[in-house]
Structure formats: structure tokens, C-alpha cells
C-alpha positions in Angstrom: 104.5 169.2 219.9 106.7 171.7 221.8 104.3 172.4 224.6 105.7 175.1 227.7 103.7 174.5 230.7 103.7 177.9 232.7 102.8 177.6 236.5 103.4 179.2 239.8 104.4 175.6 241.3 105.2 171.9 240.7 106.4 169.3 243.2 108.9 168.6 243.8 110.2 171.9 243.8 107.1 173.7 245.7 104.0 173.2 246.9 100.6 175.1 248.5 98.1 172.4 246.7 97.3 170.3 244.2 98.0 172.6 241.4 101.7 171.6 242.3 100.6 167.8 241.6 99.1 168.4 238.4 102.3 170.5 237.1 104.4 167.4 237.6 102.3 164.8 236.8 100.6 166.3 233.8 104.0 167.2 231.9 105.6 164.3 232.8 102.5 162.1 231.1 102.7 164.6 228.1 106.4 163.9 227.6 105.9 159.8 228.1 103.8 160.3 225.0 106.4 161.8 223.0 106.2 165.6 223.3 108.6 168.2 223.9 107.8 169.6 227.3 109.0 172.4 229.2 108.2 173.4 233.0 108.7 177.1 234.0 108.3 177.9 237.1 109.1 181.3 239.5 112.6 180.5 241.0 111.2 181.0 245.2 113.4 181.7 248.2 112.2 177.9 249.0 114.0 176.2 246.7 116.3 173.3 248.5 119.2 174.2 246.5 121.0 171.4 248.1 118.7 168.7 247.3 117.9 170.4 243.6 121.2 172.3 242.8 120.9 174.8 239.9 122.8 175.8 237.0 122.5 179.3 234.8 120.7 178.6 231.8 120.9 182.3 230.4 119.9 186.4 231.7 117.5 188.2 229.6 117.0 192.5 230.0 113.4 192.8 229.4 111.9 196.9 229.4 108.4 196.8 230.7 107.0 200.3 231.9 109.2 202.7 232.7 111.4 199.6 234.5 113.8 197.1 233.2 114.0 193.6 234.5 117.0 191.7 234.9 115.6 188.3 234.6 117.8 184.7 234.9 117.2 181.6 233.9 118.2 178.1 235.8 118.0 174.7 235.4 118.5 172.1 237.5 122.0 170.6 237.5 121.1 167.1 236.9 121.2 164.3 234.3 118.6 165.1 231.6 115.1 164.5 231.9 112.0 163.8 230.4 110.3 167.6 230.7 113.1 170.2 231.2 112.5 172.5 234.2 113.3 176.3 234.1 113.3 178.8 237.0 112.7 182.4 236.7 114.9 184.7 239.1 113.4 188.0 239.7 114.5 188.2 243.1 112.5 191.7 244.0 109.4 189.0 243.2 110.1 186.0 244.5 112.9 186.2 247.3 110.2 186.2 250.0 109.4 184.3 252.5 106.1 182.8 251.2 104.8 182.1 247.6 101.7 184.1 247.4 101.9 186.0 251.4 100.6 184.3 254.1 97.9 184.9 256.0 97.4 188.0 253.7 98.5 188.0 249.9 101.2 190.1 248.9 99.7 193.7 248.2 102.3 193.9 245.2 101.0 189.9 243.7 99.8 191.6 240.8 102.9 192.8 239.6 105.0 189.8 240.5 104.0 187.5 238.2 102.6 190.2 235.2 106.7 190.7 235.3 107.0 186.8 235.1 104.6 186.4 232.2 106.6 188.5 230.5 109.3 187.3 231.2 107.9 184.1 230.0 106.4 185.4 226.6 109.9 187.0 225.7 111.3 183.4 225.9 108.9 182.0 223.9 109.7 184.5 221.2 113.2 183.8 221.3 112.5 180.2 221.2 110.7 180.6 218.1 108.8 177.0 218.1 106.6 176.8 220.9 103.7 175.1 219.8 101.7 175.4 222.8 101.8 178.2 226.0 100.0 176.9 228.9 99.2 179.0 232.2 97.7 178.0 235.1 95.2 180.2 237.6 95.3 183.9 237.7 99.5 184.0 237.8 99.6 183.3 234.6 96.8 185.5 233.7 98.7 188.3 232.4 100.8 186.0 230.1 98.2 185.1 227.5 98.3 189.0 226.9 101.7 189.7 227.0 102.3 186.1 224.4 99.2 187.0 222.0 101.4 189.9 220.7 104.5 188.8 221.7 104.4 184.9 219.9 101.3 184.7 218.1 102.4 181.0 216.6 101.6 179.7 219.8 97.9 178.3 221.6 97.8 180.2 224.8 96.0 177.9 226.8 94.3 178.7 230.4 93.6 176.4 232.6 91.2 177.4 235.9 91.9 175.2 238.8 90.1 177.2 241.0 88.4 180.4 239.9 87.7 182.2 243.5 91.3 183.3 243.5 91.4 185.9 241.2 95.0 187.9 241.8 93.5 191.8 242.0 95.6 194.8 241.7 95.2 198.3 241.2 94.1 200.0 238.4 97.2 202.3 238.7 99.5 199.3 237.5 97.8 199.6 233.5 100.3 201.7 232.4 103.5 200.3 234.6 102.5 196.5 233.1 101.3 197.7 229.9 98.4 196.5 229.8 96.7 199.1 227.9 98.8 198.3 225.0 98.5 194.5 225.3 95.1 194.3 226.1 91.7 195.8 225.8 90.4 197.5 229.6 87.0 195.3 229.0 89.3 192.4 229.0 91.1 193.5 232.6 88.8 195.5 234.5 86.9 193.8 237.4 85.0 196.8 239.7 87.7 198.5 239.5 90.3 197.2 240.1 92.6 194.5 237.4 92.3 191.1 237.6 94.7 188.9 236.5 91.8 185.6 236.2 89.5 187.8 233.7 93.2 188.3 231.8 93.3 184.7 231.0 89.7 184.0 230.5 89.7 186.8 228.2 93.1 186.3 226.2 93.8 183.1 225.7 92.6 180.9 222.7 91.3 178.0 224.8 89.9 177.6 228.3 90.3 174.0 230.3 89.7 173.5 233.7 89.8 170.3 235.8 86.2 168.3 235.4 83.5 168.8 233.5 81.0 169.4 235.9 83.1 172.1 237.2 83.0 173.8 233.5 79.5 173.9 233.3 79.2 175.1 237.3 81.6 178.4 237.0 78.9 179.7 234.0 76.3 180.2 236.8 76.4 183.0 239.0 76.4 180.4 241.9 79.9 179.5 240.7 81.4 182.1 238.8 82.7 184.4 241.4 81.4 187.5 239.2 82.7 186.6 235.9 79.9 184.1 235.0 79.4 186.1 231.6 82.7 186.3 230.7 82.7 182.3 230.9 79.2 181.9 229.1 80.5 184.1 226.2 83.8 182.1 225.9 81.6 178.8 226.4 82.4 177.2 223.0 86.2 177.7 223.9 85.9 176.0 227.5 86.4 172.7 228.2 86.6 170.5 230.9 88.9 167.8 231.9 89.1 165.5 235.1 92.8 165.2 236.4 93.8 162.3 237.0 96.4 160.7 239.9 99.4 158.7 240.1 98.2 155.8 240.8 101.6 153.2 241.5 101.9 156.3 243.8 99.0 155.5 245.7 98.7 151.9 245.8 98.0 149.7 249.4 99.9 147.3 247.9 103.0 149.2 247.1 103.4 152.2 249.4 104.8 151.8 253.2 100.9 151.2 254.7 101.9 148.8 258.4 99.9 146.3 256.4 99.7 146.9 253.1 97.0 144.9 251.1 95.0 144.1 247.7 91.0 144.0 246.9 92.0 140.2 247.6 92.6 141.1 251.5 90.9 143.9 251.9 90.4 142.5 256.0 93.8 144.1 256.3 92.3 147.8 256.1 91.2 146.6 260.1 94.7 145.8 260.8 95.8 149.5 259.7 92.9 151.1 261.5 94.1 149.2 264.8 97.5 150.6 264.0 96.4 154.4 263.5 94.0 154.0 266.3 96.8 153.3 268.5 99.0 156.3 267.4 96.0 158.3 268.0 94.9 157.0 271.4 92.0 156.1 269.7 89.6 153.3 271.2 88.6 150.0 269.1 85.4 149.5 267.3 82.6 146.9 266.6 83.0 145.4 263.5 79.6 146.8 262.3 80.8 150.0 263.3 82.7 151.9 260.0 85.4 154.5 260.2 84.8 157.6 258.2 87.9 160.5 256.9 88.8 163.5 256.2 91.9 164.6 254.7 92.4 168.0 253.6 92.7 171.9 253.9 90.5 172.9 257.0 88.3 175.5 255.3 85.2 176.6 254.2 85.2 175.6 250.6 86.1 171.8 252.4 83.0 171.8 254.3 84.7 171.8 257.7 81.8 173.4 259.3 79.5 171.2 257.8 81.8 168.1 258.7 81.9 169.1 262.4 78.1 170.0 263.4 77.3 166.6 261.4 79.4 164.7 263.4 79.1 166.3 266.5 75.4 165.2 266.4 75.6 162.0 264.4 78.4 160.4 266.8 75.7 160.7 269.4 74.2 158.2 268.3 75.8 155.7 265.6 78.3 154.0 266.1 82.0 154.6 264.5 84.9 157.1 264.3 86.0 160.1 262.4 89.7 160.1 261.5 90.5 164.0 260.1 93.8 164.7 259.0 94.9 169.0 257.8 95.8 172.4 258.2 94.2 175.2 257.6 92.3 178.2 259.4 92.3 178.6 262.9 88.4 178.6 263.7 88.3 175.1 261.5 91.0 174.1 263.8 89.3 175.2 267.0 85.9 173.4 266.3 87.3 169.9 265.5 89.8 170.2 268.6 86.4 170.9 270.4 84.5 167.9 268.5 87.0 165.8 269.3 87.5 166.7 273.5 83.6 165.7 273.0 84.7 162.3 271.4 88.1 161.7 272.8 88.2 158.0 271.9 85.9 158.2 268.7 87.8 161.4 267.1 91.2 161.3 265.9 92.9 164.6 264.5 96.5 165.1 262.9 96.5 168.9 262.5 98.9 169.1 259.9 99.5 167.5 256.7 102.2 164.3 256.4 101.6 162.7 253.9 102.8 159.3 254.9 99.7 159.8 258.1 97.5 160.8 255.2 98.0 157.6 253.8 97.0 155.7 257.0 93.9 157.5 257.3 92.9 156.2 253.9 93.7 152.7 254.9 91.9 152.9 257.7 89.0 154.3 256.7 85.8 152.4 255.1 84.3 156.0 253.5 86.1 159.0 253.2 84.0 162.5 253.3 84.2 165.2 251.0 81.1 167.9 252.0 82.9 170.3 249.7 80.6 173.6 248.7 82.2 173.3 245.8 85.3 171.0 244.0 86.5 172.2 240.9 88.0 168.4 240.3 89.1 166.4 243.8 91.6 163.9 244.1 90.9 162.6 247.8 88.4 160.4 246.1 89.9 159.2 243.8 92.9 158.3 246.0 90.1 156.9 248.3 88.9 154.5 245.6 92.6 153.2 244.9 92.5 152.3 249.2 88.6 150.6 249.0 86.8 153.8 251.2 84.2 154.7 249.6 83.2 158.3 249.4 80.7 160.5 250.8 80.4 163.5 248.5 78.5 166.8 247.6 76.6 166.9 244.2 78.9 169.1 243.2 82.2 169.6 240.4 84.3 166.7 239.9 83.4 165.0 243.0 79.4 164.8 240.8 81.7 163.5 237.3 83.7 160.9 239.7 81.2 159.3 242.4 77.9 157.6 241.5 75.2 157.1 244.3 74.6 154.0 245.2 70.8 154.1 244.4 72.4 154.3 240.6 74.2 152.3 237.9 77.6 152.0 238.2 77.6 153.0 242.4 80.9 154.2 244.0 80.0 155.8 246.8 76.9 158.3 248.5 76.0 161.4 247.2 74.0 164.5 248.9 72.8 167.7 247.3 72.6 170.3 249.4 75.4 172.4 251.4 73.8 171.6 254.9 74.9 169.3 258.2 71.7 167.7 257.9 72.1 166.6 254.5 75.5 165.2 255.5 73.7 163.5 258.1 71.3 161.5 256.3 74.4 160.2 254.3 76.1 159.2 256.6 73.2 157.2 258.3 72.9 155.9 254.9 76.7 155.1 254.7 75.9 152.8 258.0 73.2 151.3 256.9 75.5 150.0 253.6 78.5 148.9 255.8 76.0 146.5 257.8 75.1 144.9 254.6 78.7 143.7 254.6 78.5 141.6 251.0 77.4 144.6 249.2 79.7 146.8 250.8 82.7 144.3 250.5 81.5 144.3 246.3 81.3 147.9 245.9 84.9 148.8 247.9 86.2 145.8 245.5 84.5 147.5 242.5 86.0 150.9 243.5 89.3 149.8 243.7 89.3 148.6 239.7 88.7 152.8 238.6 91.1 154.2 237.2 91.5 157.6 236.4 95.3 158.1 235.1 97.1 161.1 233.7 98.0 159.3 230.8 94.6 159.7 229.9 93.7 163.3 231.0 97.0 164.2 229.0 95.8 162.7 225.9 92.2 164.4 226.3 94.9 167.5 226.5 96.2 166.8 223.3 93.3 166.2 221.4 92.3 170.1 222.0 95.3 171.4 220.9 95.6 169.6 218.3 91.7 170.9 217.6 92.6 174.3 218.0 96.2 175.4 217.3 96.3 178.3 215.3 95.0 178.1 211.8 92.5 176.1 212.4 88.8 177.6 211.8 86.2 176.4 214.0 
């Protein structure tokens, strides 16, 4: 299949979160199976041209509104590889100094990419054989309009890795982005203003997003950020699918750990916690005492708040340490500073994200917490699995498809239901209770580190769907 892969960013080119991970990974998996793959991407002010230099592919005029668009086309100069890469250059959108805007969102976001999946549905007419057009999250809303009329041929495909972000604009851009002659105003509105998310919901001929459970949750009004009934009417074309991680990538064995290690000596994992503890001024621990982190964005969808009131009671008194590693909102920030100048010797924080540190903390750790309110798929624990922590998560997303409770068959890690600290507390006073039962503990940290949840097989779940539902296919 000739499959374009539309996103707003891919490693190693840029990157806010994990969508940039599963750009790379998943297309490269794709093409390692044979396929034809092509990456578009917005060409951003970030780009290290040095590192990545560039090379004009071809410039395109594209009318739109009362505008035209000069639009170019690079490629990186290199040797040829598995998935070509494309950048767009519209350098009105994306000359900036951020991706998106930061801390606000660009008032003009809207526009920007609608412009860019344009852009991106007039090269897939030209191409002529595009098989399948995938977009990711609301910038690539707009382009399952614009590439239903534009090339029809194709499978527009949406995928939602996280539907809270929705990319509004105004409802004075209709006419500018002509949206009232690719699209129906049902299919846009959202309280009055557009949305660029109900776009792709609405337009495109499948829906995927990144677990299963996560499928099911955004068709509840608990989860579905206001378009709940959009996503229960389209419910026989969604689909969820768990991502999957790199896994030589994240490998104790492989990668630069002070001591790296196997399931065969996991007694190493002691040795890196004495290392990190040292960088982090950190004092040393009983060996029935277990180390617990965190590594992520320091917000409220993480469970920061959650995190710190738990711990700031629970380190009174158990035993252990709290290693948090990430960036991210200010008041998060100011709260575990404070936790930890409560702690100073049982708390360590890296307030900033390196992912080398990050790497550490999941050697050193013996359970690695994830209070998220909600998780749309998670890869902190799966990468936690691949280092032997086992995870402490909410019932909730991927992290309820990936981690089963120890109270059940096939155990990986503890589970709680509700979005409280006290909830987090009782499992974390169950998570001590399992580390001083050290031969069951040692068995299920050996057990976790046999998962394996690859992208080769996420991409062939992929494939099986479009296959299932290219065009001309009744269902």
C-alpha cells in the first residue's frame, strides 16, 4: 500500500510529546513490512538544518479563499530511506517560535494547519495513488475534508491521540477556509465556534485512536470532551489500537544505564538507584524499603496533584523514596519542590526532561506511578515493564488494557479506581506490602520484563483496517 502519514510532528525532527514517537516509529514499522510510506510534516522554524539539511522537492500555488498559498516542498538531503519525509513551508504558519504557542495557543492555529491540509490533499491529488491518508489530532482535522473531495481514492483515516485538544477557531474563518463548500456546518460547528477535532471525527472514513479502553471511554460524556455523540454515532467506524514502543530502544541491557542489567541480575537495579541517589543528594534505603517514579508532564491530566498529597502523607509513615522526573506547569512544579523540602533526602526531582536521567529513574525504581485521570494509551509503563518496575496505575485507558492487578490472572502491577490521593494511597501501601514478599515480587518484575508490546505489531493491527475498509468495500 502507498500510505501518507500526515502529522504535526515526528522525532527526530520535532517534538512536544509522544505523538512525535508514534510518527517515527509507526511509519518506520509500516515500511519494514513492505509498504510505501510517506511522512509529511509542517516545515517549523526548529528544524536543525545543520543536523537534517534539506533539499527542494517541488512549489505548488494553491487558491483557498480569497488567498493564494505559495507552498514548498523539502526533503531531507540524505541517502534514501525507508519512509520518505516531506516538509511543508508556509512560512506565514510555521516560522514561529513555537509549534502550537506557548503558554497560550496561537489565536490564528485554526488556520495554520486548515492551509496545511490543503496543502496536503492537493499533493495527494497530484500523486494520484495514495492508498491511504492518515491525520493525526485536530491539525489534521481539516484535511479529511479538504481530501474527501479533493482525492476520493484514498481512506482518510483519523487517529485521536488525545481528544481534549480540539484546535477552535472562529466561525468567521468558514468562508476564508472553505469549509462551507467542503463540509457540512453540522460536521464543524462546536458552540460556536469551528473545531478542527469534530472535522476529523466527522470526515474521515475510519477512526483509530491509541487503546482500546480509550475507544470505548471518549463515547461517555466523562471522556468525550462534548463530542461524546458524535463518537457514539461513528462507533462502528472507531477502533482502538495500543501503540507500541521501541523496545531495543529501551532495553537495561543495551542502553548507557551505570549498570546495565537483565531479568537474570535484576540486583543491579540497587546499584543504579545508589548511583541516581547520589546525583540527587539523595539518602540510602533499607532493603525492604522500595523506590517509586514518576516520569512525565507535570499536569493535571498526569495526576500530579494526586501524586503529591499521596506522598506527602504516605512518606510519613512508610518507608521508601519518590524519584519524579518532568516539566510542565508551574503550580505542579511549586508543590513537588515543596514535597520534596519536606523530604529532602527521600524526594528526588529533575524538573526537566533528559531523557538519558529519565532512563535512570526507571532503573532505579521498583514501581513506577501513573495516577493519570485519564491515558488515552501510556508508554511510561510499558517502558517500566521493559526496566522490571512495576506500575501503579489508574483504572483508566490504556494504562486498564496494559496492567493487570495483582489480585488477578496474568498480574503486572496495582491498579486503583478512583481519581483521589487516598485511593493512591492504599496502593501504594499495597505496593509495600508486595515488595516485602521479595520472591513474589522478584517473579512478577521477572514476568513483566518478558511483555512485549512492539510496533510491528500495532502496525499490522493498522493494516488489517485498511485493508477492511479502503474504499469499495461495503460493510
Amino acid at each position: 500500500m502507498n500510505i501518507w502519514y500526515c502529522s504535526s510532528e515526528a522525532v527526530p525532527y520535532f517534538k512536544t510529546g509522544g505523538l512525535a514517537d508514534v510518527s517515527a516509529s509507526l511509519t518506520q514499522a509500516w515500511a519494514q513490512l513492505g509498504h510505501r510510506v510517506k511522512l509529511l510534516l509542517p516545515l517549523y522554524r526548529q528544524l536543525d538544518r545543520k543536523k537534517y539539511p534539506i533539499e527542494n522537492v517541488k512549489t505548488l500555488t494553491l487558491h483557498l479563499g480569497l488567498c493564494d498559498y505559495t507552498i514548498t516542498v523539502w526533503r531531507p538531503r540524505a541517502k534514501k530511506q525507508a519512509v520518505e519525509v516531506w516538509f511543508i513551508d508556509l512560512p506565514w504558519a510555521f516560522d514561529r517560535s513555537g509549534l502550537y504557542g506557548a503558554p497560550q495557543d496561537y489565536p490564528d492555529n485554526l488556520q495554520r494547519f486548515a492551509v496545511f491540509g490543503r496543502a496536503l490533499a492537493a499533493l495527494a491529488q497530484e500523486d494520484g495513488g495514495v492508498d491511504v491518508l492518515v491525520g493525526n489530532d485536530w491539525q489534521c482535522g481539516p484535511l479529511m475534508a479538504y481530501a474527501r473531495i479533493e482525492c476520493p481514492q484514498a481512506l482518510r483515516v483519523f487517529c485521536i491521540h488525545n481528544l481534549a485538544y480540539q484546535g477552535l477557531g472562529s466561525m468567521y474563518t468558514i468562508s476564508q477556509l472553505e469549509l462551507d463548500r467542503y463540509s457540512h456546518h453540522l460536521h464543524y460547528e462546536f458552540h460556536h465556534q469551528v473545531s478542527s477535532m469534530k472535522l476529523g471525527l466527522t470526515e474521515a472514513d475510519l477512526l483509530l485512536t491509541v487503546s482500546p479502553g480509550y475507544a470505548k471511554e471518549i463515547q461517555t460524556s466523562a471522556y468525550g470532551c462534548g463530542l461524546e455523540e458524535v463518537l457514539r454515532e461513528r462507533g462502528p467506524r472507531l477502533q482502538g489500537i495500543l501503540n507500541g514502543i521501541d523496545e531495543p530502544l529501551w532495553s537495561p541491557q543495551t542502553r548507557k544505564l551505570p549498570y546495565p542489567y537483565t531479568a537474570r541480575s535484576l540486583g543491579k537495579k540497587r546499584q543504579n538507584l545508589h548511583a541516581l541517589q547520589k546525583k540527587w543528594g539523595l539518602g540510602r534505603l533499607a532493603d525492604d524499603a522500595p523506590v517509586f517514579g514518576f516520569v512525565g508532564r507535570l499536569d493535571s491530566q498526569k495526576g500530579v496533584d494526586l501524586l503529591v498529597e499521596a506522598f506527602s502523607r504516605w512518606l510519613e509513615r512508610n518507608p521508601g523514596q519518590l524519584c519524579v522526573l518532568g516539566a510542565g506547569h508551574p503550580h505542579y512544579v511549586t508543590s513537588l519542590a515543596a514535597l520534596q523540602a519536606s523530604f529532602p533526602k527521600r524526594v528526588g526531582l529533575g524538573l526537566t526532561f533528559d531523557a538519558a536521567l529519565a532512563e535512570q529513574v526507571y532503573a532505579a525504581s521498583d514501581f513506577f506511578v501513573m495516577p493519570s485521570r485519564y491515558e488515552p494509551c501510556g508508554l511510561g509503563q510499558l517502558i517500566a515493564y521493559r526496566f522490571g518496575a512495576l506500575p501503579i496505575v489508574r483504572h483508566t485507558g490504556g494504562l486498564a488494557d496494559t496492567v493487570n492487578d495483582i489480585k488477578t490472572k496474568n498480574a503486572s502491577g496495582l491498579v486503583f479506581d478512583e481519581a483521589t490521593p487516598h485511593a493512591l494511597e492504599a496502593a501504594l501501601t499495597r505496593a509495600l506490602k508486595l515488595f516485602k514478599q521479595k520472591n513474589r515480587f522478584h517473579q512478577l518484575q521477572v514476568g513483566v520484563m518478558g511483555l512485549h508490546f512492539t510496533w510491528e505489531t500495532s502496525a499490522q493491527a493498522y493494516l488489517r483496517l485498511f485493508e477492511k475498509y479502503k474504499p469499495g468495500i461495503e460493510h
